[in-house]
Residue frames as a rotation matrix with the C-alpha (Angstrom) as fourth column:
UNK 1
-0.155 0.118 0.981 110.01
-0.940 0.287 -0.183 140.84
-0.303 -0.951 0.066 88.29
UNK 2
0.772 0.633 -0.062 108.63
-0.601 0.695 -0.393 138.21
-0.206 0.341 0.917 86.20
UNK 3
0.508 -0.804 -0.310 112.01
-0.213 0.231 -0.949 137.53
0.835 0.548 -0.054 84.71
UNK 4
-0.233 -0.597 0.768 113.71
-0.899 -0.169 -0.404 137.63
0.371 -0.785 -0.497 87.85
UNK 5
0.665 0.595 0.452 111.26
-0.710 0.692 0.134 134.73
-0.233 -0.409 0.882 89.38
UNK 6
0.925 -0.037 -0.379 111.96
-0.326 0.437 -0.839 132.99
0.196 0.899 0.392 86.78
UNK 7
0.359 -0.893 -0.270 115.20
-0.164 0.225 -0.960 132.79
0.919 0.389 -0.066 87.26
UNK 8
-0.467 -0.365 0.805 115.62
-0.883 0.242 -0.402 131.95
-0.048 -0.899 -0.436 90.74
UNK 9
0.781 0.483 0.396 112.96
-0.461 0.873 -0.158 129.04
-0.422 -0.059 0.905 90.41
UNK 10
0.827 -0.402 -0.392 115.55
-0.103 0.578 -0.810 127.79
0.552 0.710 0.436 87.77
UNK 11
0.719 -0.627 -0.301 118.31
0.567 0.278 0.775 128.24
-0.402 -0.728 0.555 90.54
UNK 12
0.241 -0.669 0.703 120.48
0.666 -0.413 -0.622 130.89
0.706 0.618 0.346 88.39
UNK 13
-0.758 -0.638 0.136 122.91
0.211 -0.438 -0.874 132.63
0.617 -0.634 0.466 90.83
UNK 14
0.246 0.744 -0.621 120.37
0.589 0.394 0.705 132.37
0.770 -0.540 -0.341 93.45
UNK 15
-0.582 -0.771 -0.259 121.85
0.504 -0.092 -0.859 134.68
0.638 -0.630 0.442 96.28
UNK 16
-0.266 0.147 -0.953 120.30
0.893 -0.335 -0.301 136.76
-0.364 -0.931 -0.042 98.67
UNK 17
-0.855 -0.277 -0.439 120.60
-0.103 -0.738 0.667 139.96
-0.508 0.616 0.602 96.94
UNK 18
-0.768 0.602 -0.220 118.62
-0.274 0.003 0.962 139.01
0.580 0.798 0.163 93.77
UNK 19
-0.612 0.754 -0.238 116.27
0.761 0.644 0.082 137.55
0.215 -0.131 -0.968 96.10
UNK 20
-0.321 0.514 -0.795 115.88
0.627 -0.513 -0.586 140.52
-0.710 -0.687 -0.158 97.88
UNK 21
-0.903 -0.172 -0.393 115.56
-0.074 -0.839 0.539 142.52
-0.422 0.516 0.745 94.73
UNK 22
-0.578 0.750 -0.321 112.51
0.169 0.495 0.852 140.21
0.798 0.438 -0.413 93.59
UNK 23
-0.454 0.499 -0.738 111.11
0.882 0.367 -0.294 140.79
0.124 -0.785 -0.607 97.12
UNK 24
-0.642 0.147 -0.752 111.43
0.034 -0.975 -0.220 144.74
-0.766 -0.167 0.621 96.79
UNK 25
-0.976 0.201 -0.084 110.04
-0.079 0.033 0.996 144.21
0.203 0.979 -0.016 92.90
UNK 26
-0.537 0.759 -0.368 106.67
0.584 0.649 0.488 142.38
0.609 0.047 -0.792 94.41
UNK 27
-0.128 0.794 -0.594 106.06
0.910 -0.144 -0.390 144.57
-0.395 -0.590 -0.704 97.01
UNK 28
-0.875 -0.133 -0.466 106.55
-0.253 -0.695 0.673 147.80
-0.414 0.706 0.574 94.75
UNK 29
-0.709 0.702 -0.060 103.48
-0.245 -0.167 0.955 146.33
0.661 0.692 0.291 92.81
UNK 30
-0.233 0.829 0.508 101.50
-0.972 -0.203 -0.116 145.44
0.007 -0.521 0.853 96.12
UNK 31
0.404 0.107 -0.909 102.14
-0.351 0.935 -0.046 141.74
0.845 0.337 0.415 95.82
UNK 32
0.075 -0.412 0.908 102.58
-0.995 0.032 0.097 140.90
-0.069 -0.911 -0.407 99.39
UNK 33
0.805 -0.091 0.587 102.12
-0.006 0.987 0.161 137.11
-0.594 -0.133 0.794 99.64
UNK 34
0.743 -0.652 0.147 105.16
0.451 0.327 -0.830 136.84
0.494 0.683 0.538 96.67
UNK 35
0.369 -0.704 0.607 106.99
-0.378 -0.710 -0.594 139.69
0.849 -0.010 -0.528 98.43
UNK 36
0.623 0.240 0.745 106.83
-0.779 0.095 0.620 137.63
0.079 -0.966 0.246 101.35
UNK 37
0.978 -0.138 0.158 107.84
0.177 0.946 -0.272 134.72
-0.112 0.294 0.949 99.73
UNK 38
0.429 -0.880 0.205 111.11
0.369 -0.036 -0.929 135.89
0.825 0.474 0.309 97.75
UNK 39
0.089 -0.517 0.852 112.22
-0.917 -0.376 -0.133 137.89
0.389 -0.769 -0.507 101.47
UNK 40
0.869 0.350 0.349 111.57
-0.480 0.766 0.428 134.67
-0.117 -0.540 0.834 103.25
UNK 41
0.921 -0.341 0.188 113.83
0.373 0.636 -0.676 133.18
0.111 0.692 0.713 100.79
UNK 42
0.354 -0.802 0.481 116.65
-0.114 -0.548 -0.829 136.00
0.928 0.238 -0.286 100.85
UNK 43
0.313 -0.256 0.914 116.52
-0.941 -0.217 0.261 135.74
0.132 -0.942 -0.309 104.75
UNK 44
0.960 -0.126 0.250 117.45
0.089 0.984 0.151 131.66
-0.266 -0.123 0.956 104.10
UNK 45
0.741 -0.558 0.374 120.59
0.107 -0.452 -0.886 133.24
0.663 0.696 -0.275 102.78
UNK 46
-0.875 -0.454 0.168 121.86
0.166 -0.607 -0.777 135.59
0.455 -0.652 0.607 104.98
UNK 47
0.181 0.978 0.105 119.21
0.641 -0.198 0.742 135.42
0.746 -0.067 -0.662 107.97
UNK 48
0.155 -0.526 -0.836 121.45
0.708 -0.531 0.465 138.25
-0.689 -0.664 0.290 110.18
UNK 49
-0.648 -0.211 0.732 121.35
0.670 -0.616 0.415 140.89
0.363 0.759 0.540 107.11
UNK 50
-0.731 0.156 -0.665 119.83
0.406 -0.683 -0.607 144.31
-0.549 -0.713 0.436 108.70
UNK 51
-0.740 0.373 -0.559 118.46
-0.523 -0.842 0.132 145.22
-0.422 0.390 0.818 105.43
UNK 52
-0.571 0.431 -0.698 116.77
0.034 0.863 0.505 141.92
0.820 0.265 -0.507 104.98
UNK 53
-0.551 0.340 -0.762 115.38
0.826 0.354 -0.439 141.85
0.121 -0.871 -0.476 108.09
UNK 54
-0.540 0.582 -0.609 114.00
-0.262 -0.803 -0.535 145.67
-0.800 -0.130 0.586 108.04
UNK 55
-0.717 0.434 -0.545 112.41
-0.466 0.283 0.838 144.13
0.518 0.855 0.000 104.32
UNK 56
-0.570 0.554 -0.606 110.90
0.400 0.832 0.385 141.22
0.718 -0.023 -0.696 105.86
UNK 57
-0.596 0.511 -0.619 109.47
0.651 -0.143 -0.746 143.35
-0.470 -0.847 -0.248 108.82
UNK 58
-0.513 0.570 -0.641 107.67
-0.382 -0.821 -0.424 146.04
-0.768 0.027 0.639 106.97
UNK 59
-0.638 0.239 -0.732 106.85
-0.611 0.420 0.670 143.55
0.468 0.875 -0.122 103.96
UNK 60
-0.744 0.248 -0.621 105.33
0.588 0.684 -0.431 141.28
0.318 -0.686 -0.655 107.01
UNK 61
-0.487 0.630 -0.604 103.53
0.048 -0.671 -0.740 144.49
-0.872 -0.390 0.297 108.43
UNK 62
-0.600 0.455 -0.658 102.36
-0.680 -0.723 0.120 145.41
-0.421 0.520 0.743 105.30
UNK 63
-0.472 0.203 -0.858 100.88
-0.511 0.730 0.454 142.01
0.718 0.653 -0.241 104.09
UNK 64
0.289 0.870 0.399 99.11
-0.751 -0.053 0.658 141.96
0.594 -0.490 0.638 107.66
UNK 65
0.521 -0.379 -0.765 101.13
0.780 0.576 0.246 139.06
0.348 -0.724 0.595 109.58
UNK 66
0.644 -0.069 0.762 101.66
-0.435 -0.852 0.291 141.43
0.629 -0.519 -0.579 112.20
UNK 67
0.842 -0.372 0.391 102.64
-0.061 0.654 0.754 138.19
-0.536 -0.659 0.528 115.11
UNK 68
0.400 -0.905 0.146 106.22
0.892 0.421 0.164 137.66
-0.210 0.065 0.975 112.57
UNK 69
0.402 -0.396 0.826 106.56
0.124 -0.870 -0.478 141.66
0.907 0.295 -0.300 112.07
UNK 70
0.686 -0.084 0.723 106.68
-0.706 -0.317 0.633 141.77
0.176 -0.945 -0.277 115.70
UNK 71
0.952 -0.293 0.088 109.13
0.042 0.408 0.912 139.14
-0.303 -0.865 0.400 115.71
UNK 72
0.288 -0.567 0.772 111.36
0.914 -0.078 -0.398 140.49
0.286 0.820 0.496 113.04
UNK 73
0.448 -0.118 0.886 111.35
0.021 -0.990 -0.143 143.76
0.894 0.083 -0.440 114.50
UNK 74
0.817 -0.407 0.408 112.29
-0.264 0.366 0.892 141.82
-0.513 -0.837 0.192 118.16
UNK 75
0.487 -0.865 0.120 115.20
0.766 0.489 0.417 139.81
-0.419 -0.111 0.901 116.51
UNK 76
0.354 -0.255 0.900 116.21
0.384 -0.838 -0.388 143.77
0.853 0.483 -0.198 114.81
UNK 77
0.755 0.055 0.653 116.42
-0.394 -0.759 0.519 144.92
0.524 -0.649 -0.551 117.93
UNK 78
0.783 -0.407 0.471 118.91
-0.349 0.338 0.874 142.78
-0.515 -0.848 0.123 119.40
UNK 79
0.072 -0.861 0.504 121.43
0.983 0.146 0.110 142.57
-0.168 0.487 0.857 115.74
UNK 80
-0.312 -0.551 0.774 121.12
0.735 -0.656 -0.171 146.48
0.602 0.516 0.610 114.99
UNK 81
-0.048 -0.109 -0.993 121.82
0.922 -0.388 -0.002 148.34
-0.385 -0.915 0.119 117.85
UNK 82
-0.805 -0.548 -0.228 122.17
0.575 -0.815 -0.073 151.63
-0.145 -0.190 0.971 116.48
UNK 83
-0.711 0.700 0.062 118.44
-0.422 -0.495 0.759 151.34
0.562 0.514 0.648 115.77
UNK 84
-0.792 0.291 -0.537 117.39
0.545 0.732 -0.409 149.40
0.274 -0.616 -0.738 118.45
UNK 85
-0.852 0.477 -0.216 114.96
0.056 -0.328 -0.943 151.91
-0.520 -0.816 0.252 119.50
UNK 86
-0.080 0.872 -0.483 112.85
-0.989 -0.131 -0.072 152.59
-0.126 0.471 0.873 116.73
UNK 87
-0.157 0.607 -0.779 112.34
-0.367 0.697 0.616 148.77
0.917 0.383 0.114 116.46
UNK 88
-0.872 0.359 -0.332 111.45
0.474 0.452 -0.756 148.53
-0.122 -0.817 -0.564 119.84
UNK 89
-0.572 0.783 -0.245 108.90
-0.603 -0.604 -0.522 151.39
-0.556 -0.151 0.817 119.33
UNK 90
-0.304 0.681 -0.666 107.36
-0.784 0.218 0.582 148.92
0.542 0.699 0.467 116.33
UNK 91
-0.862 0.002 -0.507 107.60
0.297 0.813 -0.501 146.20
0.411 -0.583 -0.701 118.50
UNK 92
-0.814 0.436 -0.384 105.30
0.460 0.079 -0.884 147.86
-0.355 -0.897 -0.264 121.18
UNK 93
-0.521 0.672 -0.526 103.36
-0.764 -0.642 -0.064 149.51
-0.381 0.368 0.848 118.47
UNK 94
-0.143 0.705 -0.695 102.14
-0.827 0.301 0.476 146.56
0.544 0.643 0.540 116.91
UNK 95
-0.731 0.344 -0.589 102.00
0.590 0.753 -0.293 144.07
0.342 -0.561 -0.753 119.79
UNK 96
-0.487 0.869 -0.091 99.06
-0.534 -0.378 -0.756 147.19
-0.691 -0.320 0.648 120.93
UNK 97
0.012 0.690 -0.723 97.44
-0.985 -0.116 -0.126 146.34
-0.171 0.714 0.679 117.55
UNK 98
-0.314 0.011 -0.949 97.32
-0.532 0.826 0.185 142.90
0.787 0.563 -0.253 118.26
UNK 99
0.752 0.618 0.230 95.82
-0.337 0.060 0.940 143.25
0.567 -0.784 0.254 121.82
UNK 100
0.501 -0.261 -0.825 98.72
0.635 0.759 0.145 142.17
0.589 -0.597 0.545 123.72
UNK 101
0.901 -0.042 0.431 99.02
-0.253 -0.859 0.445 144.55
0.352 -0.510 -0.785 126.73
UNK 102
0.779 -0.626 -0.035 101.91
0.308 0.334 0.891 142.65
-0.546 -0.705 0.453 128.87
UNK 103
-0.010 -0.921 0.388 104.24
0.856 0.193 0.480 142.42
-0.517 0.337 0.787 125.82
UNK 104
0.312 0.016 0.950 103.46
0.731 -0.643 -0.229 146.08
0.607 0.766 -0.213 124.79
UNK 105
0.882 -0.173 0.438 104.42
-0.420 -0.708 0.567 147.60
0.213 -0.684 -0.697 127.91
UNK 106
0.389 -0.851 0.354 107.75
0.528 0.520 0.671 145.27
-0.755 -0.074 0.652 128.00
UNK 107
0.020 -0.749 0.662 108.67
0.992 -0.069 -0.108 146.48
0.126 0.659 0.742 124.84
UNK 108
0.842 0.097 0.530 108.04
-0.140 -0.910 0.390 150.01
0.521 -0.403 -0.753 126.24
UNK 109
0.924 -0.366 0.110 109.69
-0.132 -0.037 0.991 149.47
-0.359 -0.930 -0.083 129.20
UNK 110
0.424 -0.663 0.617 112.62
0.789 0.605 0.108 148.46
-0.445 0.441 0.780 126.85
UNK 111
0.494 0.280 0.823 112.33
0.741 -0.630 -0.230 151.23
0.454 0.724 -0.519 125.17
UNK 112
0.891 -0.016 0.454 112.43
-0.285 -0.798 0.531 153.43
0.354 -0.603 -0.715 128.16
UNK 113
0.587 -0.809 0.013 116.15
0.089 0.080 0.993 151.31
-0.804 -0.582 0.119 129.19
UNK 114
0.218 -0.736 0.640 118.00
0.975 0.143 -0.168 151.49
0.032 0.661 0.749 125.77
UNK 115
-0.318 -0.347 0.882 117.69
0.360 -0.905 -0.226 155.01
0.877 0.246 0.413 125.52
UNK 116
0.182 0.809 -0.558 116.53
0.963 -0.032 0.267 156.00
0.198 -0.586 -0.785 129.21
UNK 117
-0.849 -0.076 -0.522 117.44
0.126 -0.990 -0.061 159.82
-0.512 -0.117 0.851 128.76
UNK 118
-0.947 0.177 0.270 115.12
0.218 -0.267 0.939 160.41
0.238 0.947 0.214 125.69
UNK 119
-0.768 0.628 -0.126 112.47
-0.302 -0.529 -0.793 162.61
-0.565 -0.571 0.596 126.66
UNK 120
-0.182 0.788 -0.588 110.13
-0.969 -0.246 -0.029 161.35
-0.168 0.565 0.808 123.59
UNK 121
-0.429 -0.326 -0.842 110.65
-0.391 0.908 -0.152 157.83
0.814 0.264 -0.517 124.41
UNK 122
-0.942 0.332 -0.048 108.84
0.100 0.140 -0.985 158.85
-0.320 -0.933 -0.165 128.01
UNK 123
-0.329 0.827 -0.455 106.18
-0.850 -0.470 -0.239 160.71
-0.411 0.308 0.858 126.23
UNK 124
-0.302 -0.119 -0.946 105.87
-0.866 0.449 0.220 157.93
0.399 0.885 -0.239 124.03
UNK 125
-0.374 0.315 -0.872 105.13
0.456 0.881 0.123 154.96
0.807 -0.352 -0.474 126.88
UNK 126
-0.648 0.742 -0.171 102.96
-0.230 -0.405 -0.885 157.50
-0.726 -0.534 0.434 129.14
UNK 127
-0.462 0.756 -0.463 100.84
-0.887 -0.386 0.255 157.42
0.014 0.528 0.849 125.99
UNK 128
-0.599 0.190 -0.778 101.20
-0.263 0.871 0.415 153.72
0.757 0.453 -0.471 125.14
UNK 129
-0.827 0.438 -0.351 100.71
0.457 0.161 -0.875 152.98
-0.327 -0.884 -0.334 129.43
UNK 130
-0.715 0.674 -0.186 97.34
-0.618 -0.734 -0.281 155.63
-0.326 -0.086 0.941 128.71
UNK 131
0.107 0.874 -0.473 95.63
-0.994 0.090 -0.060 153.74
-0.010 0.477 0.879 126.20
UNK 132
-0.292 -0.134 -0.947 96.18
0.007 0.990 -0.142 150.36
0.956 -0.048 -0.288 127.31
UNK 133
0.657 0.738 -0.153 94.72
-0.142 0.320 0.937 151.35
0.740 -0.594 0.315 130.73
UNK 134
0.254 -0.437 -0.863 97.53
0.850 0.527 -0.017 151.80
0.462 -0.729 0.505 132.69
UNK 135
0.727 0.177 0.664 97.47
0.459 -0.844 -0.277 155.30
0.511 0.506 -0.695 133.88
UNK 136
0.936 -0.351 -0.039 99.49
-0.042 -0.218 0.975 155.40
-0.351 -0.911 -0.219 137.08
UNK 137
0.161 -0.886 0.434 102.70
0.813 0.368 0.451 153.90
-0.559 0.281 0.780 134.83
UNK 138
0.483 0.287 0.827 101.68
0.811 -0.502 -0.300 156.15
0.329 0.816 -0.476 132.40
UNK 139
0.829 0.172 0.532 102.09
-0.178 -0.821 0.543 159.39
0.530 -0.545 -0.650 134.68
UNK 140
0.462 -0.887 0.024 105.33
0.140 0.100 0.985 157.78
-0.876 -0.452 0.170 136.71
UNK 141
-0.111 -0.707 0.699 107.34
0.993 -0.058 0.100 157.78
-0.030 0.705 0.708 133.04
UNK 142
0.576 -0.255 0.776 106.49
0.365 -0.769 -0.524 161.11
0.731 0.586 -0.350 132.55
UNK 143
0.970 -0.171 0.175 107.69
-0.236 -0.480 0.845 162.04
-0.060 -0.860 -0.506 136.11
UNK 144
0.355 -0.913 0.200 110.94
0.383 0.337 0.860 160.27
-0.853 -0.229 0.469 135.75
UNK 145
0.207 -0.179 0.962 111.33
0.849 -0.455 -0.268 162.26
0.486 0.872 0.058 132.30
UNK 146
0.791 0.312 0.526 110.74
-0.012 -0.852 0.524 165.52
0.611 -0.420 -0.671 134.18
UNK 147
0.921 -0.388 0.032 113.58
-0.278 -0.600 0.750 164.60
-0.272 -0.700 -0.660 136.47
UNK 148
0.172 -0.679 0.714 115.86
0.845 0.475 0.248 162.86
-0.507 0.561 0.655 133.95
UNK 149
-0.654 -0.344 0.674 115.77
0.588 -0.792 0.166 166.28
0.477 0.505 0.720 131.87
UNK 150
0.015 0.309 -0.951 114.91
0.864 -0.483 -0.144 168.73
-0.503 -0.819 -0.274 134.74
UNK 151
-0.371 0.027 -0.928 115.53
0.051 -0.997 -0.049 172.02
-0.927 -0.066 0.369 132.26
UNK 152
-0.903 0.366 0.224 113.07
0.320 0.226 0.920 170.53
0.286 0.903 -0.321 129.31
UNK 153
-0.801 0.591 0.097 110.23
-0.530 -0.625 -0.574 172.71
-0.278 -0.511 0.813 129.55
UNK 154
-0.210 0.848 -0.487 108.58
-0.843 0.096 0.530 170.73
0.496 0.522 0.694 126.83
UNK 155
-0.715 -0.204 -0.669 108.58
-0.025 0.963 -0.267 167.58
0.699 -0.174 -0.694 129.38
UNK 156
-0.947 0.254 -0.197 107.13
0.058 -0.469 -0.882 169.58
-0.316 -0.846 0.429 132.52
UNK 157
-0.255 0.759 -0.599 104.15
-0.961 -0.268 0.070 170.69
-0.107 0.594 0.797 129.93
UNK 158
0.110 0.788 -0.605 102.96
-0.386 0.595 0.705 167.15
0.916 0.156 0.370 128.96
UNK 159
-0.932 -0.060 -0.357 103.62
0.359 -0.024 -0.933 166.25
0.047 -0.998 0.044 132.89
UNK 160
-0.994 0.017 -0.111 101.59
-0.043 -0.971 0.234 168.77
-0.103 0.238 0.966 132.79
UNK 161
-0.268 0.879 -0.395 98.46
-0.912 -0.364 -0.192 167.97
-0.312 0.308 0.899 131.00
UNK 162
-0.371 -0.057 -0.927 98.53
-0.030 0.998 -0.050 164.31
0.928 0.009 -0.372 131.62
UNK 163
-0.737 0.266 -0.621 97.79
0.674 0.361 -0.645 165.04
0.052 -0.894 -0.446 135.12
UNK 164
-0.772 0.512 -0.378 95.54
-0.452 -0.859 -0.239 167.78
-0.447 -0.014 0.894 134.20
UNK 165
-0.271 0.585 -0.765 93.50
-0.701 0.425 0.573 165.71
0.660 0.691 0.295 132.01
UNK 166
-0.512 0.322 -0.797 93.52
0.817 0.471 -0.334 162.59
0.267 -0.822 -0.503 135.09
UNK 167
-0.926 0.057 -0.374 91.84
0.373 0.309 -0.875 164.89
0.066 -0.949 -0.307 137.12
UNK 168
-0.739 0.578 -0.345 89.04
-0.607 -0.794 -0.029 165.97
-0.291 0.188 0.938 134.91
UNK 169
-0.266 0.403 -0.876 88.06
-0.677 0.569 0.467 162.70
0.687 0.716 0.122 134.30
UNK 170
-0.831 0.006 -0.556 88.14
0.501 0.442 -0.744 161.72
0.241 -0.897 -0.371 138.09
């Protein structure tokens, strides 16, 4: 890694790539703030590069600057579609863990229109809608699961015991 540095500081074939390779190198030893750096850098490259961008989001998460994972995992969602869901789900997972109800139930609600068949994508923003205090939303996603996949038993069941659980607590 050390070598590597090195050589980029000097400007020696400088590309993306090597950057990222110095970014993967840093966080491998737990050197976020460098790993941050040398992605940062690789995304000045090539800042449309899927695997750059999944780097810089989980190198971002992991090094605690949640506010540019969440926007790294937003501008993921809208260049690699064929994953678009699981980086909405980080999206709305870590705008919770940064208190920000509105824009965690948006990226839910997203969630729930890329893929709006996916029975664990309801389950999944009934929970989020739960623990953010929104139970009523919470309890309509599963319902619209339940009649999006009418012969999923395992949908009916948390249906189920979502409203069983509301009414022990009423």
């Amino acid at each position: 890694a050390e070598k590597l540095s090195n050589e980029l500081d000097m400007g020696q074939n400088a590309t993306a790539e090597r950057w990222y390779k110095l970014a993967r190198y840093h966080e491998a030893g737990r050197q976020m703030p460098e790993a941050t750096i040398a992605i940062l850098k690789a995304l000045d490259k090539d800042a449309k590069s899927v695997p750059l961008l999944t780097a810089a989001a989980r190198i971002q998460e992991n090094g605690g600057n949640l506010l540019a994972a969440t926007d790294t995992y937003r501008k993921l969602a809208t260049i690699d579609r064929r994953f678009r869901t699981e980086h909405l789900t980080a999206v709305a997972k870590l705008e919770q863990r940064l208190g920000r109800r509105q824009q965690a139930l948006q990226a839910g609600r997203d969630l729930l229109a890329a893929a709006p068949g996916n029975p664990e994508h309801y389950k999944f923003f009934a929970e989020l809608c739960f623990q953010l205090g929104d139970p009523e939303e919470g309890l309509e996603s599963l319902r619209r699961s339940v009649r999006a996949n009418p012969s999923d038993p395992d949908g009916l069941l948390v249906l189920a015991q979502a409203l069983a659980e509301r009414s022990r607590s009423n």
